[in-house]
N, C-alpha and C positions, 0 to 999 in steps of 0.2 A: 504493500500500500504506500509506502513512502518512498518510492520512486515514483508511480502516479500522481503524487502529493506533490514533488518535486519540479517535477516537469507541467504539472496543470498551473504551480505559481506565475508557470511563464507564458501561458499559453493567450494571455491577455492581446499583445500586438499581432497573434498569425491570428485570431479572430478578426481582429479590429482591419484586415488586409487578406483575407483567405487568395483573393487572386492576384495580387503583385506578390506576396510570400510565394505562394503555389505555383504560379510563374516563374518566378527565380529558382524556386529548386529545381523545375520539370528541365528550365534551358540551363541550369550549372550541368546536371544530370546528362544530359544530351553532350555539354561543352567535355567534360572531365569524363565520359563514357560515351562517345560515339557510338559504339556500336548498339548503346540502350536506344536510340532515337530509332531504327530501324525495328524495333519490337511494338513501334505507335504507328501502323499504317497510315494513318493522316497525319501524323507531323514530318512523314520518312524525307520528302520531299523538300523540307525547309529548307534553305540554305544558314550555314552556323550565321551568320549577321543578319539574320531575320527572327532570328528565334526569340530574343527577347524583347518583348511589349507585344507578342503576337496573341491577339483575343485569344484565339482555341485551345492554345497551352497553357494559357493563365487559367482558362477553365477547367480544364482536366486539374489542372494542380492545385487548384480550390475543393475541387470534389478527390481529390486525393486526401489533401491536409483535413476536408469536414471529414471522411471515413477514421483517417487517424484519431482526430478529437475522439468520434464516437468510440474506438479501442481504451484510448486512453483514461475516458470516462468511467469506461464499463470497469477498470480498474480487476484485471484480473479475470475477470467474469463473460469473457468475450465469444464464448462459442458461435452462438446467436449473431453475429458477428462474423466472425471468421469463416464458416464454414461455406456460403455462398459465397465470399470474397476468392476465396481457394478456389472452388468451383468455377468460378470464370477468369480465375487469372491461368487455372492449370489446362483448362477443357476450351474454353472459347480463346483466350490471347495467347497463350502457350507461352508463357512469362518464366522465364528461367529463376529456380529461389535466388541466385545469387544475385539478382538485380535488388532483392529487398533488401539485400545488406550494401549494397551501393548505395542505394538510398537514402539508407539510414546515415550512411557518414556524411552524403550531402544535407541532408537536415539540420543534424548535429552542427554543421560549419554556418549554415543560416538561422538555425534559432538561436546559436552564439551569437552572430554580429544584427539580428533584427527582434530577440527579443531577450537579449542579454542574457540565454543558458551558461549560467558558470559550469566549472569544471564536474561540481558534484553531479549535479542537472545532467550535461553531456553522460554522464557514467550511468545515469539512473535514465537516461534514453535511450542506451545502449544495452540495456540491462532488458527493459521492457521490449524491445525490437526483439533480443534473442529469444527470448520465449515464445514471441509472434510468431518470428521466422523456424522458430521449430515447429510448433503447431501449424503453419503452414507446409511445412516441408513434410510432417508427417498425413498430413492432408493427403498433399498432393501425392504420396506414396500410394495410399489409400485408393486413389481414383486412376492410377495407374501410368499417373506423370513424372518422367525421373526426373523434369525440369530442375 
């Protein structure tokens, strides 16, 4: 509970901004993992100097960071949650687990400098992703994805 507790104290300004935060991660994401962009059939096409301020990625990254919230919230208690998330990131996008842990470092670097996660914060984000990302992974074993 006190990593959720940790991370929810900061979670004020990615509210207050779900799509320029959500934006910034989705085109860091893309920038520092090329090959992730190619896993978003409509953005595959962007060229890297278009990608940031472009509406449809700031959207996706908004309804990424609200899904986050809603994990985050659930504090532990995320089946209900998780288990349709797995279901169409393994079956409909074919989303490799290791892009969630990408992810997650891209986060951690952006809710450090736009909602000032200190070091604990960062560890207690890192802390809570692993657990996700195991439950995902064991997910997706489950539905017959080695993604």
């Amino acid at each position: 509970m006190a990593d959720f507790d940790l991370i929810l104290k900061h979670w004020g300004p990615v509210e207050a901004d779900y799509n320029g935060i959500g934006g910034l991660v989705l085109t860091r994401l893309f920038l520092e993992y090329p090959e992730t962009q190619k896993l978003f059939p409509k953005f595959a096409g962007i060229a890297k100097g278009d990608l940031a301020g472009n509406a449809g990625i700031s959207a996706h990254g908004a309804t990424v960071l609200k899904k986050l919230a809603e994990l985050l919230r659930a504090k532990g208690n995320h089946g209900t949650i998780l288990t349709p998330l797995a279901n169409s990131h393994a079956t409909k996008h074919k989303i490799p687990i290791n892009n969630f842990k990408l992810i997650t470092e891209i986060l951690v670097k952006v809710l450090e400098e736009k909602a000032g996660l200190d070091a604990a914060g960062q560890q207690a984000f890192r802390n809570v992703m692993a657990v996700v990302i195991a439950e995902l992974d064991s997910k997706y074993k489950e539905l017959g994805y080695a993604g």
